[in-house]
N, C-alpha and C positions, 0 to 999 in steps of 0.2 A: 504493500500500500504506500510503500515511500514517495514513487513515483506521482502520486496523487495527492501530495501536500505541498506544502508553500513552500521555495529556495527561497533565498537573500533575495536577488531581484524581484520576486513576487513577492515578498512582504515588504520590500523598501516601494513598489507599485502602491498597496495598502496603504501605509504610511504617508508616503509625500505628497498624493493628491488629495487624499479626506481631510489634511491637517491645511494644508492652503488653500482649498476648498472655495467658498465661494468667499469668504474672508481678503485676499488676494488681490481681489478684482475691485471690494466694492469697499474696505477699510483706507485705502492709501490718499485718496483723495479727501478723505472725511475727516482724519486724522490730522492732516497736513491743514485743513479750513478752522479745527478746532484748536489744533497748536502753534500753528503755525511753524517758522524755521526751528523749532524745539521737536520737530514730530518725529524727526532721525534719532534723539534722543529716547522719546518715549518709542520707538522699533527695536533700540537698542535693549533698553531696559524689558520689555517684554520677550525679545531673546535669548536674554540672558536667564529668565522662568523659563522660555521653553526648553533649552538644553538642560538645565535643573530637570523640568518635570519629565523629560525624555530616559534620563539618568533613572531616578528613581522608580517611574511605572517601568523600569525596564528591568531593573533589577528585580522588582516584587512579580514582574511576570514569570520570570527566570527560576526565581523560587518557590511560587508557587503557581505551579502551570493547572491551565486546566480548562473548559468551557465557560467555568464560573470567575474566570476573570482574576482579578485583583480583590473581589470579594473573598475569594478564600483567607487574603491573608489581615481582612478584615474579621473573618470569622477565629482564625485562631487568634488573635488579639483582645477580640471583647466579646466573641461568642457568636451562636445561630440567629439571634434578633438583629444582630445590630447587623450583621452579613445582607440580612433580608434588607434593614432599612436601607442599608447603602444600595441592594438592587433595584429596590422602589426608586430610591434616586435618578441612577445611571435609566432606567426604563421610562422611567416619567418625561426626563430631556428627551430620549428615543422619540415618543409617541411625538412631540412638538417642533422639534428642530431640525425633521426632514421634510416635512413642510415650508416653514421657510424657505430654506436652499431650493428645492423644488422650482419653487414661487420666482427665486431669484435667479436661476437658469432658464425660466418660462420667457423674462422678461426680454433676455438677447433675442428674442425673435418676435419682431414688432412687426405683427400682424394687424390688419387692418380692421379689426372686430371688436366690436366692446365686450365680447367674452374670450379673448385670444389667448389673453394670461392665466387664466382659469383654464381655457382646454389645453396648454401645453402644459401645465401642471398636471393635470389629470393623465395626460399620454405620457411627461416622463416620468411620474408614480407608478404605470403600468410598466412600463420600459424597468426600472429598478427593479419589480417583487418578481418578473421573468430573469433579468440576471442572476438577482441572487436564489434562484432555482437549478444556478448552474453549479458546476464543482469548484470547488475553493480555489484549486490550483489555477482553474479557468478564469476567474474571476480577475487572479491576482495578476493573472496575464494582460486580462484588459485594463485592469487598475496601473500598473507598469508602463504598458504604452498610454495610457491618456497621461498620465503623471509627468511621461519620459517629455511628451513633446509639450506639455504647458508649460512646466519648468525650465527646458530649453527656450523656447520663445520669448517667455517672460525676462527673464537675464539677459540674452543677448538683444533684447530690446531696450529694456532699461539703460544697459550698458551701454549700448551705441549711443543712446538720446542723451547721457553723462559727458562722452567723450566729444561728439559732435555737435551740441546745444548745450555748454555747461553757462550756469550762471555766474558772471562776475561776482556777485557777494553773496555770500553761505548764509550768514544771519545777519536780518537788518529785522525782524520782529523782537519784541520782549518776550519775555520767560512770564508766562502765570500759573501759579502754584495749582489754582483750581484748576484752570484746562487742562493743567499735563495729566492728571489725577484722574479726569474725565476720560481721558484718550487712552489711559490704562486699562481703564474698565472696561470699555469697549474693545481694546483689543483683543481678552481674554478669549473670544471668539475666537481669533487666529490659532492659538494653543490649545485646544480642545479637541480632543482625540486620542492622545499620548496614554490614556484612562482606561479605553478598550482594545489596547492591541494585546494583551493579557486572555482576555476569550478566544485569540487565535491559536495560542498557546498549542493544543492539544494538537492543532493539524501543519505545523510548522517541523519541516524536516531537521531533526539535530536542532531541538529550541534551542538547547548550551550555548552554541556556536554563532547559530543564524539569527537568534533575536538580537544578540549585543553588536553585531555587525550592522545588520539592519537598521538599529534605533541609530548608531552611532552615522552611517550614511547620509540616514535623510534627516537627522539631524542637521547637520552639516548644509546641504540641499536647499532643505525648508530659509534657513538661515542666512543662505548668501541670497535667496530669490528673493523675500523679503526684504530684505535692507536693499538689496538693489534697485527695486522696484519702489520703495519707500523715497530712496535718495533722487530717484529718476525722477522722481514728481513734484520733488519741490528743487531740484536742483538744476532741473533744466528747462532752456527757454528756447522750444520748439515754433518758428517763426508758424507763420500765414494759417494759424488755428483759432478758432473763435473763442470768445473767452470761456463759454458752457464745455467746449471739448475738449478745451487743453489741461483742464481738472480732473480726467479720467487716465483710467490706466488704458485704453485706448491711443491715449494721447501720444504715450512712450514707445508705441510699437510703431508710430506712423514713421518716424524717420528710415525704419529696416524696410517698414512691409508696402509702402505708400496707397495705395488706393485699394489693397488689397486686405487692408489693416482690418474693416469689417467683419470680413469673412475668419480671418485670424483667430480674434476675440469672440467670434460666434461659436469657434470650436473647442477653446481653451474655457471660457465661463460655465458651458453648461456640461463638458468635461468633468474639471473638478467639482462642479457642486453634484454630480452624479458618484464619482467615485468616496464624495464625502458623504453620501446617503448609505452607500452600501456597505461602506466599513461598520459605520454606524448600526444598521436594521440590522445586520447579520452581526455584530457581535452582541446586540440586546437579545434576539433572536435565542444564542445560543445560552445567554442569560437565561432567559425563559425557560429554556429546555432542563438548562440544571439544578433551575428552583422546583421543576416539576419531577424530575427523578431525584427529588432531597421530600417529594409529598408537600410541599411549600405550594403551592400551584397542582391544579387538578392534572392528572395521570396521564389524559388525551393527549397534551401538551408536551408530552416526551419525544412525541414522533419525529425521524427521520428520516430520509429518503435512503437509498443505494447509496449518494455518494455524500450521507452526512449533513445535509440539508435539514438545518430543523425548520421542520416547517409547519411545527404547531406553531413555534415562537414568529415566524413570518407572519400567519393568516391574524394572529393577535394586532400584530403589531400593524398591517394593512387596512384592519376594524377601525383603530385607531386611529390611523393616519384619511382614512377616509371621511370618519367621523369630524374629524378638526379642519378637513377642506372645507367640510359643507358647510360648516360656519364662517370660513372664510368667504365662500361663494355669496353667504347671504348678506354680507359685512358686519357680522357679530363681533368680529376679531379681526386685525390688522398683522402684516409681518411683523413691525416691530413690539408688540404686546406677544407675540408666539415667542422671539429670538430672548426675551426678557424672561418669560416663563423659563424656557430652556436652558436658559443658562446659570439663573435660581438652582434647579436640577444639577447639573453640572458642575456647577460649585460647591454643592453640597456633597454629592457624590466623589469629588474628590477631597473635601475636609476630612468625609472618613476615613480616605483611604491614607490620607497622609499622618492624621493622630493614629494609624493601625499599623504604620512603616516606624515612628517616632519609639511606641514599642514594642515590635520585634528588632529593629537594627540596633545595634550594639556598639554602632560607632559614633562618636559623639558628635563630629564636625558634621555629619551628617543629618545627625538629630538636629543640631541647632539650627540647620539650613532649615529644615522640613519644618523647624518650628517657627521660623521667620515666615516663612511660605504660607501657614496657616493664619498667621496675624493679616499678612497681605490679602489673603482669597474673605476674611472674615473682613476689612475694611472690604473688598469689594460687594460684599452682598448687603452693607451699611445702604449702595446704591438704590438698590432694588425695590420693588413696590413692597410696600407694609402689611397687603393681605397674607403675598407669598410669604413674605418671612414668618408671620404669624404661622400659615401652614404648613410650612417646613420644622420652625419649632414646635409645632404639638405634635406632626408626626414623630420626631426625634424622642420627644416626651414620654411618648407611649410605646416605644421600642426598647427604649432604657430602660423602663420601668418592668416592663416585660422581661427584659435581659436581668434586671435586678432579682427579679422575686427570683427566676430560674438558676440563678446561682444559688441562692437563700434556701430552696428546696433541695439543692444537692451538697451547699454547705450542711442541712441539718443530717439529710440520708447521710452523710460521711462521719459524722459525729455520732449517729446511733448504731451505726454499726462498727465503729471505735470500740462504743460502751458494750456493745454485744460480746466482743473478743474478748474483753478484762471480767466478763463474768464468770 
């Protein structure tokens, strides 16, 4: 079965297009409006987490492999509750934040319909739940080459627009404390992902090997495209472009690809926000599957296909994602109230996983990083609306407490059967 799991290449495919995903495309300009010439700053600084959080879910995937992710080494840390709530987390962003992206790959293709955005949504929601019907290794194929050539194109576009259009002065904006702070938060987005390549775990040839290669590649990858593209947009002054276009990442491709630049960015945006759905649904997916063979989740839900396809955890997760269009379709809900849910999820899903790495690692300098990390991601959710936080803390509430009594009943079973022996 070797042959049918993931090499280095195919998981570095996984990896470097779901994490640049549609973040890439639609961060750099936004970033640069909010910070201004400080935004290479704030790309830096959020780099500098991503290869952190690369490090560490790399390591915890490495040690504790499995379908169930990074959750396991939440489970042996504080137990079977807290395991579950950290997978309500990671499952909850699933259900909301491939919608989005979705939404924002629909948009590259400006149809002339007042429903256009809605049905290219809906066809590449149908287009994802048939790929990930395919074999992982297949998958990782396609995810590889869409990855291979967004991130080629993006670099040596950026780069040419650097070397060919550079701007005489680097910084002529002020620094403010609050926008940099803002432009943080929002890019959190960009680094999200690093959290489920851990559910790959089980189908990855020689994890030992291949995972720490892999993280450390498209580490590297994610990192140069990113800053490149970041610097390209505020640092170059691409003549005879209107003021609305030369604020996209569009912009930076036109000096490589000229009139053909459209076409380019049509293949690259809905690219990665495809290949960030999939890593996505299929490692919640295989979530699913290992809460239902733990009896956490009904039984059905364990099913999978010949080549490993859980596809109880897909048909859930499709329920879901169809359910949250249709309230988009009616305007009950907006992308960015979706991306703000999601990422609530997301941050909290990795709180746990980083206070569950703080105590199994046994290395200090690491500890203190992970604990820096945690103060960071705990101001970020300071951002977020005040219902969610409300119900992310009573869910937390009632998992702990949960996880408490369950100790307290086998702290007592261990003490009565102590007093049993000395009779």
């Amino acid at each position: 079965m070797n042959e049918k799991k993931l090499t280095t290449l195919q998981l570095i495919g996984l990896i470097v297009g779901p994490i640049l995903g549609s973040g890439i495309i639609l961060l750099p300009p936004i970033i640069y409006d909010v910070t201004g010439d400080y935004a290479i700053i704030s790309w830096m600084t959020i780099m500098g987490i991503n290869l952190y959080f690369a490090f560490l879910f790399g390591q915890l995937s490495i040690r504790f492999p499995g379908s169930s992710g990074v959750t396991k080494a939440v489970e042996i840390a504080f137990g079977k509750h807290l395991k579950i709530l950290a997978s309500l987390f990671l499952i909850g962003a699933v259900c909301f934040g491939p919608i989005a992206v979705l939404i924002t790959a629909a948009q590259f293709f400006p149809l002339e319909h007042p429903f256009a955005t809605h049905l290219m949504t809906f066809i590449f929601m149908v287009l994802t739940y048939l790929i990930l019907l395919l074999r992982v290794s297949f998958i990782g194929k396609i995810a590889f080459l869409l990855s291979s050539i967004s991130a080629i194109l993006l670099f040596a576009g950026g780069a040419t627009s650097l070397v060919l259009y550079p701007k005489e002065k680097l910084f002529s904006t002020s620094f403010e404390l609050s926008s940099f702070g803002f432009s943080l938060l929002l890019l959190f987005w960009t680094i999200v992902g690093w959290e489920v390549i851990g559910n790959y775990s089980s189908e990855v040839k020689n994890a030992k090997k291949t995972i720490p290669k892999a993280i450390g590649f498209s580490a590297l990858i994610i990192t140069l495209v990113c800053l490149t593209v970041a610097a390209a947009i505020q640092w170059s002054n691409i003549p005879n472009l209107s003021e609305a276009s030369s604020s996209t990442v569009a912009s930076i491709l036109t000096p490589m690809f000229g009139s053909t630049t459209g076409l380019i960015i049509g293949i690259i945006a809905p690219g990665l926000c495809l290949t960030s759905v999939i890593l996505f649904i299929g490692a919640a997916a295989r979530l699913i599957q290992s809460l239902a063979n733990d009896n956490v989740l009904p039984k059905k839900l364990r099913y999978v296909t010949k080549h490993n396809v859980p596809l109880g955890g897909i048909l859930v997760l499709s329920a879901c994602h169809l359910f949250i269009f249709s309230f988009v379709v009616m305007d009950w809900i907006n992308v960015t109230q979706i991306v703000a849910i999601a990422d609530v999820f997301f941050i909290s899903n990795v709180l746990v996983s980083m206070l569950a790495s703080i105590k199994l690692f046994q290395q200090k300098t690491v500890n203190i990083l992970t604990g820096l990390m945690v103060v960071v991601l705990m101001t970020f959710l300071f951002f977020s609306p005040p219902i969610l936080i409300a119900f992310i803390a009573l869910l937390s509430l009632i998992f702990i407490y949960k996880q408490v009594r369950l100790n307290l009943v086998h702290s007592n079973s261990q003490g009565a059967n102590v007093k049993h022996l000395f009779k």
